[in-house]
N, C-alpha and C positions, 0 to 999 in steps of 0.2 A: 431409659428414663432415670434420670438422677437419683437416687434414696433422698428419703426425709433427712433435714438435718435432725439432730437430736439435742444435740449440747453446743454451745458457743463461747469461749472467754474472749472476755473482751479487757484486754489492758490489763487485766488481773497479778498484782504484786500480793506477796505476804513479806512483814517483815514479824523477828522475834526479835524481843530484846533477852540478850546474857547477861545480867549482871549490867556494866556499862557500855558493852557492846552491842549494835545493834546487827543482825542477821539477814540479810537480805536474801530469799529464799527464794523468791519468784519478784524477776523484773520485767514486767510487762508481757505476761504471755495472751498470746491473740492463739486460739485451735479453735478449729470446727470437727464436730465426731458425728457421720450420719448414724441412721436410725441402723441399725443390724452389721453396722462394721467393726471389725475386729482388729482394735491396735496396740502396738504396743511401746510403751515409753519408756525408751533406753536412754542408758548413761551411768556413770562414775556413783557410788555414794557421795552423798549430799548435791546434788547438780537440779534438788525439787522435782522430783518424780513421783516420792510418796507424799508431798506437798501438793500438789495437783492431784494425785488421786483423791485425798481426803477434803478439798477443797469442790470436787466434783461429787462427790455421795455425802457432803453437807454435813463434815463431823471436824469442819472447820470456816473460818470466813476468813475472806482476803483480806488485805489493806484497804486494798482500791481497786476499781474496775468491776466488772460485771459478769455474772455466772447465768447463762439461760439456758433452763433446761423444758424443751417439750413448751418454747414459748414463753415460759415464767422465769420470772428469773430471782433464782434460788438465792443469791447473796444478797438480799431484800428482805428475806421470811424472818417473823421471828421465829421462836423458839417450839410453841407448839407447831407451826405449817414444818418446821425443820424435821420434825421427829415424825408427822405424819411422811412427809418426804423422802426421809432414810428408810421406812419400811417398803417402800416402792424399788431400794436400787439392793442389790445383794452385792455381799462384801465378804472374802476368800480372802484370808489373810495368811502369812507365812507360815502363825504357832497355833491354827486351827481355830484355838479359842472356843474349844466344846467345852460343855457342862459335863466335868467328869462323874458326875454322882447321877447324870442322866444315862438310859440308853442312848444308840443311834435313834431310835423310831422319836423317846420322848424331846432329846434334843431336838428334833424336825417338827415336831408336834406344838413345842412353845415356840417356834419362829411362825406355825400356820398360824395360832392361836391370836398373833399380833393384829394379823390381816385378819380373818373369818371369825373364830371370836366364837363359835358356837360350832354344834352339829359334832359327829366323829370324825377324827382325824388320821386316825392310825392307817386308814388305808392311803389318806391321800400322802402320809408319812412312807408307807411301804413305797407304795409308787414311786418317789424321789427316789429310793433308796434303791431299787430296782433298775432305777434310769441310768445311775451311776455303777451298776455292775456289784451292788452289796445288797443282793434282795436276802439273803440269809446271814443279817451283819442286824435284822432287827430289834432283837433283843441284848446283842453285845453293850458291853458300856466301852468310851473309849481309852483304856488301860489295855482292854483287851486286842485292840486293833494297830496294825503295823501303822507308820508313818501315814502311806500312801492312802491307805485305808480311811486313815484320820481326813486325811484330808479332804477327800471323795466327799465323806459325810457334809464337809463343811460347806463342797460344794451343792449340796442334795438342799441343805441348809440353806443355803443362799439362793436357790431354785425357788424354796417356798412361798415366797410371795409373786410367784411367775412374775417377777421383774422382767422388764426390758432390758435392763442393763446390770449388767456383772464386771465388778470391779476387783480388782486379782493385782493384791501385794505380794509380788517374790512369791507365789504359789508353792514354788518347787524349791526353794533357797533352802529345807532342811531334809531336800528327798536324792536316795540315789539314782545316778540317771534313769535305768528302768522305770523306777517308781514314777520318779518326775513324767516319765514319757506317759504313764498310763493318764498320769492326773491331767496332761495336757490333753492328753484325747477327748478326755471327757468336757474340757474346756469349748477345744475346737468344736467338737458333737455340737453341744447348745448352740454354738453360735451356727452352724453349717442347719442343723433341723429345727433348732428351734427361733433360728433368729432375733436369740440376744446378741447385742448389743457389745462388749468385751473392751476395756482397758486393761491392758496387762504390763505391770511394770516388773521390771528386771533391769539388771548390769550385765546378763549373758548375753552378748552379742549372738552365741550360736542358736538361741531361743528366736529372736528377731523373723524367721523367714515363716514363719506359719500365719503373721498378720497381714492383710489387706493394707496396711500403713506402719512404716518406723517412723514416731517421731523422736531425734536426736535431742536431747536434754544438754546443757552445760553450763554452769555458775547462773540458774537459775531462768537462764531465756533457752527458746527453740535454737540449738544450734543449725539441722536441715530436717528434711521433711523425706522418706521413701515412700513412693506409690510402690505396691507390689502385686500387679495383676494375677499371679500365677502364686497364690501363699501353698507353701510346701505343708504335708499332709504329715501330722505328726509322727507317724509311722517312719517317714522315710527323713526326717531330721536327721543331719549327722551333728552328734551332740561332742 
């Protein structure tokens, strides 16, 4: 039986203007991403990779064409449906983006705080922080924590609003391979038990074989598409 679809672009262009230049970012991209599949979007810098990520978790809007997510279609919302909307998709960015003056536990605690809004949360903070292999990382603030470390957090973080969907800029773009391999595990993990959802962009070609799909990115359109029935287990990646 086929998965749910989940996201749809349809036609979807972004252009920016430089100065007098105008930037064509994305020209016409048409993708379908089911519900619980795991992809990932390769290609060159600048070829709209991270242009498409942030056009699909709604912290940007196209030109033209149309974004549907779960049915609705998100390049329509204004501003308040937007913001309720981005708390719904979690976002793992390259430079972590913690609140240094927070711990782990409180940084997780103001991402639950957004969704639930009430009652304690430090266990359901612990929990995250547990899931990710830092149950004793609660109290740390992140100064104290290695790269890898940091990053886990970000993903515990982006777990908090049990999103369907996890969106993953260059994840590993400032980790050494080891590290990068542990943060992918945890990546893969969600999406294998817990059945999120996963965009993951990169330019490492040798990252590519752990998704369900490659899609080929270049001067802004799909250049091909990889089905990948059998995604390699992070573990066994040759990096």
């Amino acid at each position: 039986m086929q998965s749910e679809r989940l996201i749809r672009l349809q036609g979807v262009t972004k252009d920016y203007r430089m100065g007098e230049v105008t930037v064509h970012a994305l020209r016409g991209l048409d993708l379908e991403i089911m519900a619980g599949e795991f992809v990932v979007l390769l290609g060159p810098s600048g070829c709209g990779k991270t242009t498409t990520l942030n056009l699909i978790g709604g912290l940007d809007q196209p030109s033209s064409g149309s974004i549907i997510v779960d049915s609705e279609e998100i390049s329509s919302f204004d501003e308040h449906r937007l913001t309720a909307y981005r708390r719904q998709v979690g976002f793992v960015f390259q430079f972590y983006n913690l609140i240094p003056t927070l711990s782990c536990c409180e940084n997780i605690e103001l991402s639950l705080a957004l969704t639930e809004g009430k009652g304690s949360l430090r266990a359901r903070a612990a929990g995250l922080l547990h899931l990710v292999g830092l149950r004793d990382r609660c109290d740390h603030f992140p100064s104290q924590l290695s790269g890898g470390e940091q990053q886990r957090v970000a993903i515990a973080r982006a777990l908090a609003n049990q999103a369907g969907l996890l969106l993953c800029d260059e994840p590993t773009g400032n980790l050494d391979v080891d590290t990068g391999r542990k943060v992918l595990g945890v990546i893969q993990k969600m999406n294998r038990e817990q059945g999120t959802a996963v965009i993951l962009v990169t330019h490492n070609t040798a990252l590519a074989p752990i998704a369900n799909r490659i899609v080929h990115l270049r001067d802004g359109r799909i250049d091909s598409i990889d089905d990948n029935a059998l995604p390699v287990d992070v573990a066994d990646l040759v990096w």
